[in-house]
Each structure stands twice: as C-alpha cells, then as structure tokens.
PADO-833931 format. One record per residue (C-alpha): residue in three letters; x, y, z. Coordinates in steps of 0.02 Angstrom, whole numbers, plus 50000, padded with zeros to 5 digits. Example, Ala and Ser with C-alpha at 12.3 -4.5 7.8 and 13.67 -1.06 7.14 Angstrom:
2
   aa      X      Y      Z
  ALA  50615  49775  50390
  SER  50684  49947  50357
//
This chain:
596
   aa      X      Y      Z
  UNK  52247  53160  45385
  UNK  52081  53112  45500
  UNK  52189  53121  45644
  UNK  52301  53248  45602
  UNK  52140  53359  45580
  UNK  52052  53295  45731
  UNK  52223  53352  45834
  UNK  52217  53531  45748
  UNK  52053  53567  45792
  UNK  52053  53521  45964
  UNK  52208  53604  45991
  UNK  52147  53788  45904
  UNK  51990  53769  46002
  UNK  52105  53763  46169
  UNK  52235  53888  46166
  UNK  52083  53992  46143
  UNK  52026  53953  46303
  UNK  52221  53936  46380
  UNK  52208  53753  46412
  UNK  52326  53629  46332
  UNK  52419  53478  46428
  UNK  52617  53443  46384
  UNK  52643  53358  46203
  UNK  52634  53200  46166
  UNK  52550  53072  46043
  UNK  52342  53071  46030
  UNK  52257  52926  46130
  UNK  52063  52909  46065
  UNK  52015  52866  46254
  UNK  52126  52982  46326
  UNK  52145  53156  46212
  UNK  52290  53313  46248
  UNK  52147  53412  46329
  UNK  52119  53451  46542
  UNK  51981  53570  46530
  UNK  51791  53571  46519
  UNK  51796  53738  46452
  UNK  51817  53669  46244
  UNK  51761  53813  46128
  UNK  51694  53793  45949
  UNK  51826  53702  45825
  UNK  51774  53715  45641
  UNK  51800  53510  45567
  UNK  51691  53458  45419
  UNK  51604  53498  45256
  UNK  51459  53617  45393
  UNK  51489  53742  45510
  UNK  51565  53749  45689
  UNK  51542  53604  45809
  UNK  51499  53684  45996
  UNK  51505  53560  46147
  UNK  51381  53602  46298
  UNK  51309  53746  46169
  UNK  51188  53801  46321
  UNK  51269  53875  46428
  UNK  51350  53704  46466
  UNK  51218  53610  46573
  UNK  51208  53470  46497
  UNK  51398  53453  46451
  UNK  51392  53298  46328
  UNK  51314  53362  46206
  UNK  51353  53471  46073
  UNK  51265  53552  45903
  UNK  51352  53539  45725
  UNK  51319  53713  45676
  UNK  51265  53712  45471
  UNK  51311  53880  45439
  UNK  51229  53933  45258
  UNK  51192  53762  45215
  UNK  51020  53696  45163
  UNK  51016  53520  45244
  UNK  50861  53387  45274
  UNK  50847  53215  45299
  UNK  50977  53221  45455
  UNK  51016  53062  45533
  UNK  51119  53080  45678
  UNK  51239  52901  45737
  UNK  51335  52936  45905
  UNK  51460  52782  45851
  UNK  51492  52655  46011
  UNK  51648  52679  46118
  UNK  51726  52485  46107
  UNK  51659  52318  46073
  UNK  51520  52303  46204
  UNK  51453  52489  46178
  UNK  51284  52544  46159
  UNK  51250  52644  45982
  UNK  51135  52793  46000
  UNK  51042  52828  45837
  UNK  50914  52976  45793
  UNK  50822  53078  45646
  UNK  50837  53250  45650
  UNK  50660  53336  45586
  UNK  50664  53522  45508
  UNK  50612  53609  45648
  UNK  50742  53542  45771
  UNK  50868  53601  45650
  UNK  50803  53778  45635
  UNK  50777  53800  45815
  UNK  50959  53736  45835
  UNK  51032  53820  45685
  UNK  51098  53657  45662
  UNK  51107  53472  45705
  UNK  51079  53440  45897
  UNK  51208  53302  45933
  UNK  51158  53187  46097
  UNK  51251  53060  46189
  UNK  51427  53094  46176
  UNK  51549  52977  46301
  UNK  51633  53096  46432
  UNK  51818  53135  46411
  UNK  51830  53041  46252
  UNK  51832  53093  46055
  UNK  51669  53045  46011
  UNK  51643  52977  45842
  UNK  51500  53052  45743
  UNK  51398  52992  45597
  UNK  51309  53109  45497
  UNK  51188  53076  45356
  UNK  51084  53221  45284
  UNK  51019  53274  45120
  UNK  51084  53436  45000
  UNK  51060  53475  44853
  UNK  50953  53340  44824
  UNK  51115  53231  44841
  UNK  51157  53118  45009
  UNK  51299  53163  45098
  UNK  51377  53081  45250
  UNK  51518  53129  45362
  UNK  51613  53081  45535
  UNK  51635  53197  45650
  UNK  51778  53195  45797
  UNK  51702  53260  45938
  UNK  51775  53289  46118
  UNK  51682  53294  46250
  UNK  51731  53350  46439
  UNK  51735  53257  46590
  UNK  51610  53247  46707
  UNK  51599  53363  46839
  UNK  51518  53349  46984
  UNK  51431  53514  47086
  UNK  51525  53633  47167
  UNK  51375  53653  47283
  UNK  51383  53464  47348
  UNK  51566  53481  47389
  UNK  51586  53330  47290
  UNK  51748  53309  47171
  UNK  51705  53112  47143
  UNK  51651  53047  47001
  UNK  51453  52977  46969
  UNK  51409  52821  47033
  UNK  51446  52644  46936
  UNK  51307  52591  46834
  UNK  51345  52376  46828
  UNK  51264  52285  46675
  UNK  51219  52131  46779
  UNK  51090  52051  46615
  UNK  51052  52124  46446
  UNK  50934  52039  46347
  UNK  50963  52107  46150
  UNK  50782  52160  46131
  UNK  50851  52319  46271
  UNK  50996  52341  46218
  UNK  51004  52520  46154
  UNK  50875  52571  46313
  UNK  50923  52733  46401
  UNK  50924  52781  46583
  UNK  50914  52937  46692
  UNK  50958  52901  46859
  UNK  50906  53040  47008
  UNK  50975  53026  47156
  UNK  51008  53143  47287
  UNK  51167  53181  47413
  UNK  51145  53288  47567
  UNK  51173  53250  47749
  UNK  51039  53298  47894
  UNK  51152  53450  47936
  UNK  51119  53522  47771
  UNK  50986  53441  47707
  UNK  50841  53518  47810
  UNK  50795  53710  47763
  UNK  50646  53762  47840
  UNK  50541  53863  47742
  UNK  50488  54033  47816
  UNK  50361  54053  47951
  UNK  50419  53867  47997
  UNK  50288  53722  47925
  UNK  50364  53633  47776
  UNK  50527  53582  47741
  UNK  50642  53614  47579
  UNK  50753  53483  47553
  UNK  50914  53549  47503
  UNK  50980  53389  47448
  UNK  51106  53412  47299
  UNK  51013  53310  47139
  UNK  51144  53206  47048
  UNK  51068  53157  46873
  UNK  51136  53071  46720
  UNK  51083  52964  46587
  UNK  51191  52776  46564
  UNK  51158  52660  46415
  UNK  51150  52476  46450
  UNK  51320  52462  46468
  UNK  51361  52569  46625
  UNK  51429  52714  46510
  UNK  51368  52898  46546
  UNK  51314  52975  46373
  UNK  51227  53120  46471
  UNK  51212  53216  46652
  UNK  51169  53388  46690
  UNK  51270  53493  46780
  UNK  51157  53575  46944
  UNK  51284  53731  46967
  UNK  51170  53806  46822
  UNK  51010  53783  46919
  UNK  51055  53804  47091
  UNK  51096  53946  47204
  UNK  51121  53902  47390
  UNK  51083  54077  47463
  UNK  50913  54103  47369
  UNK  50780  53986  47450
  UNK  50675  53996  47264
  UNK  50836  53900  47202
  UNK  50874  53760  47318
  UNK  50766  53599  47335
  UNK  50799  53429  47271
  UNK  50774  53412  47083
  UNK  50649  53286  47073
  UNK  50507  53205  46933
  UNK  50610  53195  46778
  UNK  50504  53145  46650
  UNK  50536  53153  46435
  UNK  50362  53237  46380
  UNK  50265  53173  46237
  UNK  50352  53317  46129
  UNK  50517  53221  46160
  UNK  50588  53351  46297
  UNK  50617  53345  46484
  UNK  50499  53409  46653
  UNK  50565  53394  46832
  UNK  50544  53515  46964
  UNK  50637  53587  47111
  UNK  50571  53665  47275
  UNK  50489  53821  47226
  UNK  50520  53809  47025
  UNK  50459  53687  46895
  UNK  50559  53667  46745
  UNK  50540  53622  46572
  UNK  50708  53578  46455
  UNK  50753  53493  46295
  UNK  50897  53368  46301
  UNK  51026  53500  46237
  UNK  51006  53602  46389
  UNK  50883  53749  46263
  UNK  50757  53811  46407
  UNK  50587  53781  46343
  UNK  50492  53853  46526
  UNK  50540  53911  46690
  UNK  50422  53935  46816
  UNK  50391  54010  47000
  UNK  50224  53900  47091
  UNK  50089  54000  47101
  UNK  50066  54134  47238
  UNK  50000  54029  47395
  UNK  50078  53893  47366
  UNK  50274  53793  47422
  UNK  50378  53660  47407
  UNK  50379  53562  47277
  UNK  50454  53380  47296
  UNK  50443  53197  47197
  UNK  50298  53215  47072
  UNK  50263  53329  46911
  UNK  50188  53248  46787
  UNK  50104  53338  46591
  UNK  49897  53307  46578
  UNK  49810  53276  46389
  UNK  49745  53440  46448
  UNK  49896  53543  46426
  UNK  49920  53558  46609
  UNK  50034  53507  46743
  UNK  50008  53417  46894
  UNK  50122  53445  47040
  UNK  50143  53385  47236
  UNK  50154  53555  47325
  UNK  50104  53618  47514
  UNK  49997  53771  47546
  UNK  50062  53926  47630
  UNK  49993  54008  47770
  UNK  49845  53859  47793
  UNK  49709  53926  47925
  UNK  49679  53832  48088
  UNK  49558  53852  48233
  UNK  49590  54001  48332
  UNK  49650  54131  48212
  UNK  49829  54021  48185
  UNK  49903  53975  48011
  UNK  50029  53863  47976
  UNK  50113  53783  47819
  UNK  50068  53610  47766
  UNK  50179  53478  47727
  UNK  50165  53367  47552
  UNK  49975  53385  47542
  UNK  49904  53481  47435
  UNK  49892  53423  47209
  UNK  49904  53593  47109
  UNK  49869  53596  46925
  UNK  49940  53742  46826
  UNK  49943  53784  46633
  UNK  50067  53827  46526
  UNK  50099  54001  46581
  UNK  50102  53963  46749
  UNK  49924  54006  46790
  UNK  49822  53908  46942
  UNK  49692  53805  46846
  UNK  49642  53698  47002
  UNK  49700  53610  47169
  UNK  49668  53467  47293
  UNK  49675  53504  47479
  UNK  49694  53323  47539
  UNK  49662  53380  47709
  UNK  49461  53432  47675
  UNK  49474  53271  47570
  UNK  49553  53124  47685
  UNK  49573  53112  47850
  UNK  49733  53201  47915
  UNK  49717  53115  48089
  UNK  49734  52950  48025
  UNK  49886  52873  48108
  UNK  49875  52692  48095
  UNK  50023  52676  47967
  UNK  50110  52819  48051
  UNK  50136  52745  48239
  UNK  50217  52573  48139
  UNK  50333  52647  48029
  UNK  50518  52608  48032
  UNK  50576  52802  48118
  UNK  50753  52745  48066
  UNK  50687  52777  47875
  UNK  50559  52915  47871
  UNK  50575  53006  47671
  UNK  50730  53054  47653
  UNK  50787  53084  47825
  UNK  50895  52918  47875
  UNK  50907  52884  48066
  UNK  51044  52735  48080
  UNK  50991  52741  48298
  UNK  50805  52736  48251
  UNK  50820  52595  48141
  UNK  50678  52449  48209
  UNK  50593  52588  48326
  UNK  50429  52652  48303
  UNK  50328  52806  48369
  UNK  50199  52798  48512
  UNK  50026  52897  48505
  UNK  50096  53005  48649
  UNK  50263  53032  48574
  UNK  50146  53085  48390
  UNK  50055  53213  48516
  UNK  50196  53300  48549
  UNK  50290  53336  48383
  UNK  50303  53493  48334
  UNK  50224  53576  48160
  UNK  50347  53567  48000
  UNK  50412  53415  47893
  UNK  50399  53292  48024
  UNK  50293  53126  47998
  UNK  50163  53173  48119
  UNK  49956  53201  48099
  UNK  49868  53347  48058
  UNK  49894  53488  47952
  UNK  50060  53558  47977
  UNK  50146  53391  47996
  UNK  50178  53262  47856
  UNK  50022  53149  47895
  UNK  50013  53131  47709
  UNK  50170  53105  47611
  UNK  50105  53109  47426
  UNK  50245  53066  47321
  UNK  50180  53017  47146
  UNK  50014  53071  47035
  UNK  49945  52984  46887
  UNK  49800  53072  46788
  UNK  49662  52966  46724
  UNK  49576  53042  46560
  UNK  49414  52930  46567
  UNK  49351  53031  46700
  UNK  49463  53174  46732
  UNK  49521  53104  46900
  UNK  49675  53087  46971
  UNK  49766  52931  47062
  UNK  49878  52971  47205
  UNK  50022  52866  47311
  UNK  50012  52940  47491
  UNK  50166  52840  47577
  UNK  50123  52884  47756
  UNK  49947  52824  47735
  UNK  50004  52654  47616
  UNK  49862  52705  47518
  UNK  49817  52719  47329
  UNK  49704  52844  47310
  UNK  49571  52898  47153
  UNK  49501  53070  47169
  UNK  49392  53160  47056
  UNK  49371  53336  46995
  UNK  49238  53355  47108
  UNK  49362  53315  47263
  UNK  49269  53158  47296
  UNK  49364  52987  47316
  UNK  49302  52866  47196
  UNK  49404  52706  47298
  UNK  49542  52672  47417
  UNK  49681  52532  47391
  UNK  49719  52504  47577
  UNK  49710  52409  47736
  UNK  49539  52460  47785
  UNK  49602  52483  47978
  UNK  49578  52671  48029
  UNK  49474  52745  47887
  UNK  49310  52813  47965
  UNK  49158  52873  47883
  UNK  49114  52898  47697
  UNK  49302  52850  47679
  UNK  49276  52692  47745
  UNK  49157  52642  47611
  UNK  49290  52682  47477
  UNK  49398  52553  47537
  UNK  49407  52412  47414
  UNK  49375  52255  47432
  UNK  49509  52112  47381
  UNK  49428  51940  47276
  UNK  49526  51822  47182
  UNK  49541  51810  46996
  UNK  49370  51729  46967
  UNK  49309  51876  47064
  UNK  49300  51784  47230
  UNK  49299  51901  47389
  UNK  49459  51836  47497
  UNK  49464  51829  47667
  UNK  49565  51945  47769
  UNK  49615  51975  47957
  UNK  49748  52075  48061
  UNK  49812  52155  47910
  UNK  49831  52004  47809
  UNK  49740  51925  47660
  UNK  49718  51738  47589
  UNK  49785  51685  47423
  UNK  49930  51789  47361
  UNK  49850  51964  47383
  UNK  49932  52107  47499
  UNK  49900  52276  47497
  UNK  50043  52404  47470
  UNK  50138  52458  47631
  UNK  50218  52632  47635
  UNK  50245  52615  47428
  UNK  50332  52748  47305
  UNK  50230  52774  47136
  UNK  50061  52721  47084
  UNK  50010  52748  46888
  UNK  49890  52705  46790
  UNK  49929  52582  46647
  UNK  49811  52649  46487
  UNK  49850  52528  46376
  UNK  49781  52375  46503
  UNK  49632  52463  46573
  UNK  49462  52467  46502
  UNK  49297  52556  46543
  UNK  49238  52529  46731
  UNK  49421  52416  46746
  UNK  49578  52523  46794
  UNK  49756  52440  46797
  UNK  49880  52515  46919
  UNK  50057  52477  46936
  UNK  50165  52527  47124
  UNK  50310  52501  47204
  UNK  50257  52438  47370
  UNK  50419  52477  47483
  UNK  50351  52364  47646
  UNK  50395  52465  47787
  UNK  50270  52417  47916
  UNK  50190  52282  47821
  UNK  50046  52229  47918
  UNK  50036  52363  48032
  UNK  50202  52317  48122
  UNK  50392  52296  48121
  UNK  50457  52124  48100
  UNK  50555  52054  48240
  UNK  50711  52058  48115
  UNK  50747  52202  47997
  UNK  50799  52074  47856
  UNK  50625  52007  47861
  UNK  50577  52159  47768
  UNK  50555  52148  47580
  UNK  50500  52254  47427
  UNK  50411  52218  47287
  UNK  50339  52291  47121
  UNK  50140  52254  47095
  UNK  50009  52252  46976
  UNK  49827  52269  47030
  UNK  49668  52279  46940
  UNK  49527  52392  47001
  UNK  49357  52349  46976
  UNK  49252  52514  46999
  UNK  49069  52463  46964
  UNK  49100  52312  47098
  UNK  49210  52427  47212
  UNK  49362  52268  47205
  UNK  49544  52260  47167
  UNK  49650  52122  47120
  UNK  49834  52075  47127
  UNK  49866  52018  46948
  UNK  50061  52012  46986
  UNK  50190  52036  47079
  UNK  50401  52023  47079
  UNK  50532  52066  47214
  UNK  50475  51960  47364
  UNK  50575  51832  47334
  UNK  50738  51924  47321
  UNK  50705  51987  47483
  UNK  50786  52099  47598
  UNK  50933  52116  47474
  UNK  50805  52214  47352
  UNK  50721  52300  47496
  UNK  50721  52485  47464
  UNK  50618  52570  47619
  UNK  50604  52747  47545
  UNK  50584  52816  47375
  UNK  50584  52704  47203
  UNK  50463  52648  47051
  UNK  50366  52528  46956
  UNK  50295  52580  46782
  UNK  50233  52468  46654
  UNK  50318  52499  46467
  UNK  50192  52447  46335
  UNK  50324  52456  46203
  UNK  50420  52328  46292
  UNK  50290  52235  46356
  UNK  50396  52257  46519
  UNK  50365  52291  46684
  UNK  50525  52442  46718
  UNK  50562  52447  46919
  UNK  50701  52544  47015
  UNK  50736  52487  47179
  UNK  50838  52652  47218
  UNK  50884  52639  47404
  UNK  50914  52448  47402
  UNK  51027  52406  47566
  UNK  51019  52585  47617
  UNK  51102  52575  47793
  UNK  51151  52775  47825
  UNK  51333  52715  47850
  UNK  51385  52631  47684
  UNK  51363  52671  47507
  UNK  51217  52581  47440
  UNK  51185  52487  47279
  UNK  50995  52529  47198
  UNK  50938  52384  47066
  UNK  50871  52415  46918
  UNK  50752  52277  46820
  UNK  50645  52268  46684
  UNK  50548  52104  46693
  UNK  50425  52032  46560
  UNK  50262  52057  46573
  UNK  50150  51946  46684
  UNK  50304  51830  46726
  UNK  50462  51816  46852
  UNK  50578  51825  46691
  UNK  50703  51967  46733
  UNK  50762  52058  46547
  UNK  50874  52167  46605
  UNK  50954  52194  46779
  UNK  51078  52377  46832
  UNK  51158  52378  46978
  UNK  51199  52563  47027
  UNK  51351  52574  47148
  UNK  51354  52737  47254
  UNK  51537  52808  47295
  UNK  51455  52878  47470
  UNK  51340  52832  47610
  UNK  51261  53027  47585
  UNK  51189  52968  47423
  UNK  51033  52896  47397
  UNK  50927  52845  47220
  UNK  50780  52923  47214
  UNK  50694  52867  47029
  UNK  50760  52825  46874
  UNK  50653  52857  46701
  UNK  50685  52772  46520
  UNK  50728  52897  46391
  UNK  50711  52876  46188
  UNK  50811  52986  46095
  UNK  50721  52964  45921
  UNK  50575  53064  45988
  UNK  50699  53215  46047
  UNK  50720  53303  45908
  UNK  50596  53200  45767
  UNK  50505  53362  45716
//
C-alpha cells in the first residue's frame, strides 16, 4: 500500500500540472515524473506536502503543511539515499511551525523520492510518520545559458567526527565578454558573473541549491552582480549579497529582507557579514567620489559601509582618506594573467610596469588611485573588544585593523612601500618566545611569511584574549616576495594562523598548512580559511585550485585539525567548464534553521 500511495499522489499532483512520462513500474531513484513544476499531493495523517513552497528558489525543499492540527515537539529525519549517505536531522521549534504553517522540510536529494521521518507530539500522544517526497531535478539558470548539471563534489577523506557536515559551495560562471558591466558614469565594475550555489553533504550529494532565475534580471543593472558572502546568521538563516542589493533568506527560500545600498553608494562584491550590533557590514564603492579639479569619479572596492536593519546608513570607511591609494608595490608584481576574477591565459607570468600603471584608465582595473582598484577589499571581520574592524585588502597583501575612529590600529604586511604614520603600524614579526626575527628583501627567518595577495582574514574569538588577537587567512601567494617566480608551478597557497600582539605592536605565525601540497593546491584568486571552534578545525577552500582559463578546474576543500598537518576531511569539487570558477564555500548546520 506505501507504494501504491506514494504512486497516486505523485501522479494526481502531475496531471494537474500536465506532466506525466509513459507507464511503467516505480523506480525509488528514478520516479514516472519529467517536470520541476510538482504541485501539492495530500499523503499522510497532516496536511498537503508543497515542494519549493517559495516561489521555488530553493527547489529541494518542501513544507508538510499541518492543516488544523495542533503539533509540537517536531523532529524532522531527511532519511539517507543508499548505504554511504549522509542523514540530515533537525528539531522543529513552535515558531518555525507557525511562520510555516507547518513543518519546513530541508535537504531533500534531487530527482529522487525522498524518504521522510517525522516525529511530533498531539494530543499529548507521540506520533511518527514517513513521508514520500519527490523532489525535482536540478536546474541550472536560464540566464547562464547553462543546461549542465552542478559540478561533482568528490569525497576524497571523511573522518566520522564530520560526517553529517554541510557545504555551500559559490562559485561563479561568466566569460570576459559578459562578465564586465560597467556601472554608469564609468568607474566601477559590476560583475555579471552568473552565481552557481548549492549545498553537498559529505558524500558529494546535493541536498540543496538555489535557483538564480528568481533573483536575477539581466536588463535591470539593480539585479545583476555576482551573488557573493553567503553566510547562515546566528538566527539560523542565510545573508549574501549581489551588486546593488543585499539579501537576507531562510533556508526554505521565505524572504526575511531585501535591500537597495544606500543612496551614494555601488557595487557590492565578496563580503557581508551581521555585527553583535544588529548591523551589517558590507564591501561597497562610492558614487560620484570628488577629485581635484571639479572631476568625480566612482571608486572601485574601497569603501566598508555599515547599515541597520532597515537599510539605514549607520557609518562608513573611505579607505582612500585612510591608506594610501598610491601604494603600488604589490600591484606592479602581481601575476596580470590572474587579476580578481578576470583570467588572462596570455598574461599569465607577466607583470605591470610603473609606466604601463600610469596609463590605465579609471574603472575596475587593478591600478592606483581612486577610481582604479588599488585596494581590492574582499573580506571584513568585526572585532567587538573595541568596535574595530579587520580587513583583507588583496591588492595591497595586507591585513588591516581599523577603528571607529578611522585610525589603523596595525598592519600585517611587508613593510616595503608604507610611508608615514602608516609605516609605524606595520607589525613587527618575533618568534614564539617573542623573539624579533630577522627579515630582508621580502623574506623572514624561521618559518614566518607574511600573506601575499590573500582572500579572507577573520578574527578567531574563541582564541584571542585582551591586548592578543588571533587571525586566520588564506594567503593565495601571487607575488610572494614582491616578485614572480621564474616558474609558475613554484607558486603555492596556504591557509595561516597568526597571533597579534597589540600592546607590543608584533604578530606571529602560530601555523600554517598548504605549502607543501604546492602548486597543485595553489588557488591565485578568491578562497578561505576560517577556524571552527566546534570542530576544533581549521575549514579552508582552495576554490580556484589549477585554475588555467582553458580547462575546468578542481577547488579542494579541507578541514584540518587544529594546530597540526592532520587533514579530517578532504572535497574535491570538479567543474564541468573552464568559465567556472569557486569563489567560497561556508559550513551550514541545519539544527539551528528552524530550532525556535
């Protein structure tokens, strides 16, 4: 009868829609249905079951409607698709099921009849139940001109203690035909890369990924941009932004915010991140920025703006009045076959001379000055102790504390190029009894480096102390030491733990992993390091790992124990086309999504 009834329901729910495939017998993996359009189907002692019940942007998942029932205690299982597949477990607090009107179901398998476990309480009696759920298969955007499917996640190690982890993967597809739209009046660049994101378990299977049709709208410039920064809030839901819109979701696809930036300022790319405060933080440019002479112009991935909840400006950082713009040391020995997201296969090896620098134009080129990106901030981390915030800025290979006041409390950097009060900020490497280490043409004693062109620096709370802050990065290495090396396999990446002594004004490499793998883990743009106290692992995603521009690449994604070379957990993520690269991947925990 289970069957029989799972059959019936599916099939009802489809000639409503005018989709049903010739007869034949039901295959669990491979179910009568070729549509993503499934309707509600009624199965079970509750209400309806809807799939993609928002609209259908996130398309694997699904709510179990309860109709007039009074339920509590919900315990949602999402049962595991074969013998090596990942369970996905989950209370289910009152409010979730009011707001829902019924039990929020996350993690279904694509193009599969999902098995579903649910446990609740009514009527003071415990009641349990399996639901047959299908889900569709995944589609990719329209708007990318993409009909393949997502890339292969490869579970390479697993140890047990990560076994049910989560995943969301960003990466991005464009080409440089399409993937440059200048913004008007010229200065910074959108880039109209098409955002592919899903969320794999441990075992390479898809259990979520949003579909970007929804969001996107190719002829309105306020709805194109990279989707970029997803992070899962404290509250359990989901932030990311895109261009000139920041977004806040819950994992069913419910919008929780939608928001414009503020009047004055553009382009938002790679970093939005939620304050104690009740704030965001996002990487924006400012419109119409004055020059000498009566000219304005549009910066370029410079300016921090801080916004509450409703969207209002609370503050901003102009890193131009801040830093120093002109500073082009890091610029003029950069790899220009690999410049942030722009990928050059010619320029690969080449660098840019001062003269050549002089002559770029204004707009989202890696030049100096306002107006060009001199800067190239792509991650902020907020540090409660003293309401100051910690930047990465790529183009300068710099990690970067700034206060409220706009003053920089210390520089992790090469001290070559920084002038002035700046200079002074620059911290000093010493060895772990506090030993200051010697250091010439770029280059320290001991095992201490700074980070070259990285991706990410945050703050690890739970390690730092008062006066001692603990900062994780993912130091890419393009033009390490001020130069490229004679061969382009030379190159390596690494993930990095330093400690920051701010009384003393000295930092210290407490760890590092990735140099030995080399140039097969060398990702030149984009990625991230983040410690996870739960795990007591450090989490890395080497997302553009043998990026060439000609061949798909495959990112690598570790978690490695804490303080040690011992690697937990290893992804490989195989892209199906050179046009895609990874940009970030995040760990999501479903028990916190829908708890209250």
């Amino acid at each position: 009868m289970k069957a029989t009834r799972t059959v019936l329901s599916l099939l009802c729910g489809l000639c409503l829609s005018g989709s049903v495939m010739a007869a034949g017998g039901l295959d669990q993996d491979r179910p009568l249905v070729a549509t993503t359009d499934i309707v509600p189907f009624k199965e079970g002692p509750l209400g309806v079951t809807e799939v993609g019940a928002y609209s259908g942007i996130f398309p694997l998942t699904a709510i179990i409607y309860k109709a007039n029932h009074d339920i509590s205690k919900v315990k949602v299982t999402v049962l595991p698709k074969g013998e090596k597949g990942v369970t996905i477990s989950y209370d289910v607090g009152p409010q979730a099921l009011n707001t829902h009107n019924g039990i929020p179901v996350f993690g279904l398998y694509p193009d599969y009849v999902n098995k579903v476990k649910i446990d609740w309480t009514e009527g003071g009696k415990p009641q349990t139940y399996t639901w047959s759920i299908y889900a569709p298969p995944v589609s990719l955007p329209v708007t990318a001109g993409q009909t393949s499917i997502l890339p292969n996640v490869e579970p390479v190690k697993v140890d047990k203690s990560l076994a049910n982890r989560l995943y969301l993967f960003n990466h991005i597809v464009g080409t440089p035909k399409n993937g440059h739209v200048m913004h008007v009046k010229g200065g910074a660049a959108n880039w109209d890369y098409t955002s592919i994101n899903w969320i794999s378990d441990t075992n390479g299977d898809v259990r979520w990924y949003m579909n970007i049709d929804k969001l996107r709208n190719p002829t309105d410039i306020t709805r194109i941009g990279s989707m970029m920064s997803f992070h899962q809030t404290g509250d359990g839901n989901m932030i990311f932004g895109q261009g000139q819109r920041y977004f806040k979701y819950d994992f069913l696809g419910r919008v929780l915010s939608e928001k414009r930036l503020p009047k004055g300022f553009i382009d938002f790319s790679h970093e939005i991140i939620e304050t104690p405060n009740d704030t965001y933080l996002l990487r924006v440019a400012k419109e119409d920025y004055p020059l000498k002479d009566n000219y304005t112009i549009n910066t370029v991935r410079d300016h921090i703006l801080e916004v509450d909840k409703n969207g209002n400006t609370v503050d901003y950082w102009d890193l131009n009045t801040i830093l120093d713009p002109f500073r082009d040391n890091v610029i003029l020995a950069m790899d220009q076959g690999a410049v942030c997201l722009s990928v050059d296969e010619a320029s690969s090896g080449k660098t840019i001379t001062k003269e050549e620098l002089a002559r770029l134009p204004f707009g989202d080129v890696t030049g100096s000055g306002p107006g060009r990106n001199w800067a190239h901030v792509n991650s902020i981390s907020y540090d409660p102790r003293d309401d100051s915030i910690i930047l990465s800025s790529r183009h300068q290979s710099a990690v970067i504390k700034i206060g409220r006041d706009k003053q920089v409390k210390w520089i992790i950097s090469d001290p070559t190029g920084w002038k002035g009060e700046l200079a002074k900020k620059v911290l000093t490497p010493v060895d772990k009894s506090g030993k200051k280490l010697t250091c010439e043409n770029h280059q320290c004693e001991g095992d201490f480096d700074w980070t070259w062109t990285q991706h990410t620096a945050y703050l690890v709370p739970s390690k730092s102390t008062n006066g001692k802050s603990i900062v994780s990065v993912f130091d890419n290495g393009d033009a390490r030491g001020m130069e490229q090396p004679a061969l382009p396999t030379m190159k390596y990446s690494r993930g990095v733990e330093y400690t920051v002594d701010e009384k003393n004004m000295t930092v210290q490499q407490n760890w590092e992993y990735g140099k030995e793998r080399g140039f097969e883990w060398y990702s030149p743009i984009t990625s991230v390091t983040q410690f996870r106290p739960e795990t007591k692992t450090m989490f890395m995603y080497s997302a553009t790992a043998g990026m060439s521009g000609t061949t798909p690449l495959t990112s690598v994604l570790n978690e490695v124990k804490d303080g040690t070379q011992d690697v937990m957990l290893e992804l490989k993520v195989h892209s199906n086309r050179a046009t895609m690269l990874g940009y970030r991947a995040s760990i999501i925990d479903p028990t916190v999504m829908f708890k209250k």
